[in-house]
C-alpha positions as a LaTeX table, in Angstrom:
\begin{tabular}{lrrr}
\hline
Residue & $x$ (\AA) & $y$ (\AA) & $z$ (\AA) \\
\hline
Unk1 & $-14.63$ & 9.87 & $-19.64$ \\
Unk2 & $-16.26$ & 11.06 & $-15.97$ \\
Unk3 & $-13.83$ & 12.67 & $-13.66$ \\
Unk4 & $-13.63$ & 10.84 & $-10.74$ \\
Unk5 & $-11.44$ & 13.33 & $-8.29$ \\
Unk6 & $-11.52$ & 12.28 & $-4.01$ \\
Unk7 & $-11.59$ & 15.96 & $-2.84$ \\
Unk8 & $-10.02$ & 16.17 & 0.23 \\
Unk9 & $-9.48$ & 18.91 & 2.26 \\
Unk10 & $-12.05$ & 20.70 & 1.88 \\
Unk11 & $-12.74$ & 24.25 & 3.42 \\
Unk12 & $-15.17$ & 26.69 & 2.75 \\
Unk13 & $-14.36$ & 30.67 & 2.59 \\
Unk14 & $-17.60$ & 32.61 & 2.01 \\
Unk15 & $-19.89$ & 31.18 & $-0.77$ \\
Unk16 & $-16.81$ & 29.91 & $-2.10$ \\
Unk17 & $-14.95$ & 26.13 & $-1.74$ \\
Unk18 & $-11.80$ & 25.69 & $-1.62$ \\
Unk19 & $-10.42$ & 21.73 & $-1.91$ \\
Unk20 & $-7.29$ & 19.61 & $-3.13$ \\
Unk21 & $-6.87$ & 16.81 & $-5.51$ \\
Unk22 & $-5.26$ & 14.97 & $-7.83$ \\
Unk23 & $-5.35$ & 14.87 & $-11.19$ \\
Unk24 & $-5.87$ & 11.99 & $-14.13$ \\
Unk25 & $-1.78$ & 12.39 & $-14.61$ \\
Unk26 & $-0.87$ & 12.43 & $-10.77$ \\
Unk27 & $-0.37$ & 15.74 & $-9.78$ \\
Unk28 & $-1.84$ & 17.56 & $-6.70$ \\
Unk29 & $-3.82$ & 20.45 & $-7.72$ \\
Unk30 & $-6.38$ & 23.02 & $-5.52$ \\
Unk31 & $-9.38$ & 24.39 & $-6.90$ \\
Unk32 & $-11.84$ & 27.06 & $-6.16$ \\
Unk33 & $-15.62$ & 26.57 & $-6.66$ \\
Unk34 & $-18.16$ & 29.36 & $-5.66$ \\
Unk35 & $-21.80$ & 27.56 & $-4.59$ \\
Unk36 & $-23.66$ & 30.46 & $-4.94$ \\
Unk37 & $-26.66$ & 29.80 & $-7.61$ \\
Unk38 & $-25.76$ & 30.68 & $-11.04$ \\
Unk39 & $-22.43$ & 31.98 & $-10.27$ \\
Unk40 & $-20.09$ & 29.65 & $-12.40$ \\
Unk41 & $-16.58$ & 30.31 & $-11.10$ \\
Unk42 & $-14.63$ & 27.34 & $-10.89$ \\
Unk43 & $-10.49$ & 27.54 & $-11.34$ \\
Unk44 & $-7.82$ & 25.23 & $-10.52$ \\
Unk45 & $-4.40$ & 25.88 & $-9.20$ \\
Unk46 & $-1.27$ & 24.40 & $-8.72$ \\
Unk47 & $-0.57$ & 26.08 & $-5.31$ \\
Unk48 & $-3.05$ & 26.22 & $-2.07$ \\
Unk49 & $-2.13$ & 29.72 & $-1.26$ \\
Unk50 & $-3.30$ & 30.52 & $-4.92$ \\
Unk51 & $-6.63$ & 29.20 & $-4.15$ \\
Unk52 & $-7.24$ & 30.18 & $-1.11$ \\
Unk53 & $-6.59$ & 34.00 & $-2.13$ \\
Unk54 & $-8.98$ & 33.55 & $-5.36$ \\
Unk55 & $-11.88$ & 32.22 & $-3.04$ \\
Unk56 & $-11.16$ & 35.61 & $-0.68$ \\
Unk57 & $-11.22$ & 38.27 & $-3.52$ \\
Unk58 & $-14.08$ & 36.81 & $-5.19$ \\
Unk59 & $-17.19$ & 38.15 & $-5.51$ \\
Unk60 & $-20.36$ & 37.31 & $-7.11$ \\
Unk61 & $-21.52$ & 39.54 & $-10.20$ \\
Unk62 & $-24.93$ & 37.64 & $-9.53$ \\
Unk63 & $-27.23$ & 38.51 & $-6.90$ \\
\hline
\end{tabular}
């Protein structure tokens, strides 16, 4: 089964994108995905502000 999420507001803080959806049983979630090249973090919230503040503190172990 493919994941078919419509981002939608999507705003980017550093190397790191920050973006709402909604998930396969309804409910609005955030997430936090860094870009950077073999980085790998990718988390989902329930809250915005939680996002938001992960994408702010993060930082890249790989340079």
């Amino acid at each position: 089964m493919t994941a078919n999420r419509r981002f939608r507001r999507v705003v980017r803080i550093g190397p790191v994108q920050v973006a709402t959806y909604y998930d396969g049983r309804g409910r609005e979630k955030h997430t936090a995905v860094c870009t950077a090249p073999r980085c790998g973090f990718a988390t989902d919230y329930d809250s915005r502000a939680a996002a938001e503040l992960a994408a702010r503190i993060h930082r890249c172990a790989v340079r």
